[in-house]
Residue frames relative to the residue before (quaternion, step in Angstrom):
aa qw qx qy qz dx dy dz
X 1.0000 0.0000 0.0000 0.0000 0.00 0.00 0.00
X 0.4007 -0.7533 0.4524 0.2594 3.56 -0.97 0.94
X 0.5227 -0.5795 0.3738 0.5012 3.75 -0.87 -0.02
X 0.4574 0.7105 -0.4246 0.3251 3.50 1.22 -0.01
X 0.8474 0.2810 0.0036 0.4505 2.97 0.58 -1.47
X 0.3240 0.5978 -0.4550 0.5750 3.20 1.78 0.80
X 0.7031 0.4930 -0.3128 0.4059 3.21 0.47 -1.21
X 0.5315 0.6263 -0.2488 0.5132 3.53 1.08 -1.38
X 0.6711 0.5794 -0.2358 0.3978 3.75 0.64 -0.62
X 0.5598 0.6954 -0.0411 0.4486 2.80 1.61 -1.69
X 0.6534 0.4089 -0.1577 0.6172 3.54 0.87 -1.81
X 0.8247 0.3920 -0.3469 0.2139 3.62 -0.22 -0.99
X 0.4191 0.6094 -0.4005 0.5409 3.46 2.25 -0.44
X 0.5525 0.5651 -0.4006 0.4635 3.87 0.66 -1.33
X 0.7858 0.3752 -0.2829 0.4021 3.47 -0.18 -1.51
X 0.7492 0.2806 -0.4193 0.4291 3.74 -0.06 -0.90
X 0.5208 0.5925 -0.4820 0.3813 4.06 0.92 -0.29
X 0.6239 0.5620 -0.3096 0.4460 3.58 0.97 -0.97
X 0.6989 0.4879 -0.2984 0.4294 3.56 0.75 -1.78
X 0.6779 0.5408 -0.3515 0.3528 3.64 0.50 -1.36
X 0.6059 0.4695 -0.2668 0.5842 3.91 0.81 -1.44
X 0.7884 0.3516 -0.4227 0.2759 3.56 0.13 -0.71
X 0.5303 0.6098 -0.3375 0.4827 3.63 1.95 -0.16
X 0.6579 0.4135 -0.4696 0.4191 3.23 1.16 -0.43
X 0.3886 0.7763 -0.3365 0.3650 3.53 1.23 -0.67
X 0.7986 0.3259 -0.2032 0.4633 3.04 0.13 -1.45
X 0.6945 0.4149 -0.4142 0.4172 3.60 0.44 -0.83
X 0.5232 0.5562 -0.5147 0.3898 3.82 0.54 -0.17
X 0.6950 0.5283 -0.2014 0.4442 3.50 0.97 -1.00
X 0.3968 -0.6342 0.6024 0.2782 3.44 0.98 -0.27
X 0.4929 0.7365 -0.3510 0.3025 3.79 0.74 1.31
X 0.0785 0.9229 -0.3722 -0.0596 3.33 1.70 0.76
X 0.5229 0.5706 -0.4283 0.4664 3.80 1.00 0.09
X 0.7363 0.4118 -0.2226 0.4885 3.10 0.57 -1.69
X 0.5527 0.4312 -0.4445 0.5577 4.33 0.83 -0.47
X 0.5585 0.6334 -0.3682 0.3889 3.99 0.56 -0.64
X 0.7983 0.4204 -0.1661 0.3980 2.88 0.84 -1.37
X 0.6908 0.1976 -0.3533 0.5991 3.78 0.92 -0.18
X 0.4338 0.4934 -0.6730 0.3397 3.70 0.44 0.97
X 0.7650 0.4525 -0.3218 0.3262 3.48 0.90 -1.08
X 0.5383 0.5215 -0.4116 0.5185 3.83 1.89 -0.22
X 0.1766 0.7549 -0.4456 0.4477 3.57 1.19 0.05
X 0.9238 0.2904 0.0755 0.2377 2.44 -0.75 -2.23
X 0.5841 0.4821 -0.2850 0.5875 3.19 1.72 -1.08
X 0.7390 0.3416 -0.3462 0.4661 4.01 0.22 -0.12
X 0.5199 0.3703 -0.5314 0.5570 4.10 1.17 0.25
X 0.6339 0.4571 -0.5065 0.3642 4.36 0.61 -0.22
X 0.6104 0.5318 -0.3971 0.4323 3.68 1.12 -1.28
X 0.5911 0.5543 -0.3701 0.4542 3.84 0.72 -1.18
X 0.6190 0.4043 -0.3822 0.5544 4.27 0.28 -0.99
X 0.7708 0.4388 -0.3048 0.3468 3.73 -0.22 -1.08
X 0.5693 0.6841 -0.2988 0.3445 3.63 0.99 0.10
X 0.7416 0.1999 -0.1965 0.6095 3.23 1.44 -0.65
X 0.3407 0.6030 -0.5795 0.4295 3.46 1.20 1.44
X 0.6496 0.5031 -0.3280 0.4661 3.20 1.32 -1.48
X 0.6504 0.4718 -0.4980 0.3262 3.89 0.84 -1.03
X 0.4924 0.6836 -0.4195 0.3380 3.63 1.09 -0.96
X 0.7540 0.3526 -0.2440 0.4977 3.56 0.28 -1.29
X 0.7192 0.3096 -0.4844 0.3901 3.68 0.52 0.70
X 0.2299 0.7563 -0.5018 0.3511 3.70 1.26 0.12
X 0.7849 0.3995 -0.2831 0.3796 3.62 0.16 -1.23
X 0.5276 0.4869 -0.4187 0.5561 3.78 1.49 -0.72
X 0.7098 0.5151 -0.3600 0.3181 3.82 0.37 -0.72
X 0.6596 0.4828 -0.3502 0.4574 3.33 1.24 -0.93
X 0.6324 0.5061 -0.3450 0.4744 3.41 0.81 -1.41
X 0.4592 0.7280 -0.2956 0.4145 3.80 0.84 0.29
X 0.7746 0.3071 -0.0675 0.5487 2.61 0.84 -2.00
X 0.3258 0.7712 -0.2833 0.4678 3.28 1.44 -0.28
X 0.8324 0.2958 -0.0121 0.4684 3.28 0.21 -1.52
X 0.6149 0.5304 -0.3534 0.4644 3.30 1.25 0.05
X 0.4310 0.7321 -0.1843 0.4942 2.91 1.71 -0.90
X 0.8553 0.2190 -0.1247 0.4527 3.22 0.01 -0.92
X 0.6839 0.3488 -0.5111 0.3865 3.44 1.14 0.04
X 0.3647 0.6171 -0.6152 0.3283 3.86 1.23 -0.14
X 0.6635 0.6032 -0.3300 0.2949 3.35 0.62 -1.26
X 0.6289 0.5914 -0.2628 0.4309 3.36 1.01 -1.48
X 0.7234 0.4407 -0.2686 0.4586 3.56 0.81 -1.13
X 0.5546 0.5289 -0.4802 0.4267 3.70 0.87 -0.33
X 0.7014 0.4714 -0.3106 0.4352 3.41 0.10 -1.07
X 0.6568 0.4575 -0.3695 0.4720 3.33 0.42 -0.77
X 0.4504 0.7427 -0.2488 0.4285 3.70 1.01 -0.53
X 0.8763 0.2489 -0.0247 0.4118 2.73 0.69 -1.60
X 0.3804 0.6486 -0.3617 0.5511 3.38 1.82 0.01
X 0.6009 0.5401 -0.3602 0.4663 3.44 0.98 -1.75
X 0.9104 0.1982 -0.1901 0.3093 3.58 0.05 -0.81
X 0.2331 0.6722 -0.4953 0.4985 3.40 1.46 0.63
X 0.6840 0.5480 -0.2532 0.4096 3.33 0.42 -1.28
X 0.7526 0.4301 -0.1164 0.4847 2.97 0.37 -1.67
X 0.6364 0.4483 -0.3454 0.5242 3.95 1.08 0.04
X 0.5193 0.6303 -0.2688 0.5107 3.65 1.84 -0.52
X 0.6800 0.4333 -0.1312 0.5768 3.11 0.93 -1.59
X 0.7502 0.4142 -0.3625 0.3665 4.07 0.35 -0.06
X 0.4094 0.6597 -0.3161 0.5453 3.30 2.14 -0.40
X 0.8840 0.2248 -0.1312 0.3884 3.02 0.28 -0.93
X 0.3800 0.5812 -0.3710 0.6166 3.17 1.20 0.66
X 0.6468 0.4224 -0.2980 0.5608 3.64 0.79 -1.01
X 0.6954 0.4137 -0.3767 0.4510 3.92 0.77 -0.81
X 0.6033 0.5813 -0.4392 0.3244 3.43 0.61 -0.82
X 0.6543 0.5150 -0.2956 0.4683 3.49 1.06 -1.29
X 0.5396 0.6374 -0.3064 0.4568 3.43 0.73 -0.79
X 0.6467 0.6305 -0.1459 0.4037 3.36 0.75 -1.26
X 0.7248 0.3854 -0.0488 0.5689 3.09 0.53 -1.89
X 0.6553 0.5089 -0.2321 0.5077 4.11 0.92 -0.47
X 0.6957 0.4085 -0.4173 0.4184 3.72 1.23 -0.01
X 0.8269 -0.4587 0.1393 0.2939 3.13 -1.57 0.32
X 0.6619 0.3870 -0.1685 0.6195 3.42 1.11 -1.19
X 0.3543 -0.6776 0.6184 0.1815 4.45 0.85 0.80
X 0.8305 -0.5208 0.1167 0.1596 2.21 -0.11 2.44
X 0.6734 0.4883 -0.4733 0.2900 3.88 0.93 0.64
């Protein structure tokens, strides 16, 4: 969990702690607007809370298509890899013949 959304955690405990006490408040007072009013912030901060992991939802696909794309370059870099050292096993062969070559009796013709 980031400290962001710790913090976020933090506020939304604050806010419904505030709203609830402030309903009990009011109704001691004989304040049915003012209790109204932190029923309906209540309610408006349990809709904002659901609708968040609609919004995370609709970034999932950027994340996968991400992971996706990482994917395929890990891939990309293996192979190349392995070309890299194909070569380089091509290129020591023939290095190993040349010497060979140049080491035989009749110099290499």
């Amino acid at each position: 969990m980031t400290g962001r959304s710790r913090l976020w955690q933090v506020a939304a405990a604050v806010f419904v702690l505030i709203n609830v006490a402030g309903v009990g408040w009011a109704i001691a007072n004989r304040e049915p607007a003012h209790a109204a009013a932190h029923v309906g912030l209540l309610f408006g901060g349990f809709l904002a809370w659901r609708l968040v992991p609609w919004a995370r939802m609709r970034e999932l696909p950027r994340t996968q298509q991400a992971d996706e794309r990482v994917e395929y370059l890990q891939q990309s870099v293996d192979a190349m890899a392995l070309e890299v050292e194909r070569i380089g096993e091509a290129q020591r062969y023939s290095d190993k013949l040349r010497v060979a070559r140049s080491e035989s009796p009749d110099g290499g013709r």
